[in-house]
N, C-alpha and C positions, 0 to 999 in steps of 0.2 A: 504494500500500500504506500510505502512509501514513494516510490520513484513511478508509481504508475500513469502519469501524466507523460513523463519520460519513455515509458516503454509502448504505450498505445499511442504514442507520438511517429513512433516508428511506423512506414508503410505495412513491414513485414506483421506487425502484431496485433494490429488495432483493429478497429473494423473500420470498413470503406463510407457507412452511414453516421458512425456516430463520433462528435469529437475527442479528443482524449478529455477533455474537463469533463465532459458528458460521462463519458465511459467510469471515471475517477469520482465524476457523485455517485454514479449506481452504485459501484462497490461499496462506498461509504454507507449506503440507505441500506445495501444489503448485508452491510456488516452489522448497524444498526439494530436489522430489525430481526436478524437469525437469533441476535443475543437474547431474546425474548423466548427464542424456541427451545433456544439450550435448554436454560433457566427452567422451562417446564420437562422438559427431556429430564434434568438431571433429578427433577421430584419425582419421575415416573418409574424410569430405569436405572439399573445399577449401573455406578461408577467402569467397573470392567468390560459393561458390553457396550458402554457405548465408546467407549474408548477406541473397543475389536473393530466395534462397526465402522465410525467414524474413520480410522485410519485406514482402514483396505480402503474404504473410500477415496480418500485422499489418494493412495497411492497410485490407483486406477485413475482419477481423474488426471493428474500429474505427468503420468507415461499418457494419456488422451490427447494433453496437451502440449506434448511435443511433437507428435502423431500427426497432430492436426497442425504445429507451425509448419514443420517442414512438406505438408502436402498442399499448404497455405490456403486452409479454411479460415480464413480473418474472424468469420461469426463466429464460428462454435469454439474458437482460442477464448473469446468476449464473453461465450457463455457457460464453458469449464472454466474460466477463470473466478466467473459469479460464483458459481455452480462449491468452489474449491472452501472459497472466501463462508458460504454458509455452512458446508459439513464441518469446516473448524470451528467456527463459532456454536455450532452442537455437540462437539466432542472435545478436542482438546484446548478450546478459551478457556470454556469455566471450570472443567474438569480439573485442569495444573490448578488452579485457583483455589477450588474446594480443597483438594487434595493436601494443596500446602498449609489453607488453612487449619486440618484436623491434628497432623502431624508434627507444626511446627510452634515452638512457643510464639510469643508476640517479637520479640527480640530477632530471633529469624525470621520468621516473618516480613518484617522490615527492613534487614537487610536484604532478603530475598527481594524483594522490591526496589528497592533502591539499584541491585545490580542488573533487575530488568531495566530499568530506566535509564541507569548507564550503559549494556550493551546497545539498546535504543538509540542512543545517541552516539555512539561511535559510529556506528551502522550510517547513521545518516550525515555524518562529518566526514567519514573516510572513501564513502564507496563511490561518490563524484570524484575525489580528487584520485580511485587508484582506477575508475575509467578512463578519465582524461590519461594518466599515465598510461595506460594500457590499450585505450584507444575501442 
């Protein structure tokens, strides 16, 4: 999500109807509004299956979506990518979340957070500057 304006910017990845800002709200809306489904998912089913579920998912969507760059399906790259963007938000967003909350005191906890928040930002301070390097 981060550099997605960037990468549906590209001819190769975007789609040919929508703009990358366009393309960069959906995700956001769809990130939004999965986190809602989790949220009920995770009161419904156990922690371990939807975890199963969720990641063969993912994986499958993943290898689809390279399938489909290199055959250069622009749409359906646009729509496994939504597609990718909500099985995470029903499996593993809230899931690490819960999980860390049960097993961890409050003191980790907040460190744990603190260090998402700093891989987060290296993430998005290093990885324009080792494209530009790297071209």
């Amino acid at each position: 999500m981060f550099y997605s304006n960037t990468i549906f910017a590209n001819p190769d990845a975007g789609s040919d109807a929508m703009s990358p800002v366009t393309l960069t709200f959906l995700i956001g809306l769809v990130n939004f509004f999965t986190t809602f489904g989790g949220m009920y998912l995770l009161s419904k089913a156990g922690r371990k299956t939807i975890m199963i579920g969720t990641c063969s998912v993912l994986g499958i969507l993943n290898m689809l979506i390279g399938w489909t760059y290199i055959q250069n399906y622009h749409s359906f790259v646009v729509v496994a990518c939504l597609a990718m963007i909500a099985f995470f938000e029903f499996g593993s967003g809230p899931v690490t979340w819960l999980y860390m909350a049960e097993i961890m005191q409050d003191k980790g906890s907040s460190l744990a957070t603190v260090m998402n928040w700093l891989v987060n930002l290296a993430i998005s301070y290093f990885i324009p500057k080792i494209v530009l390097a790297y071209g």
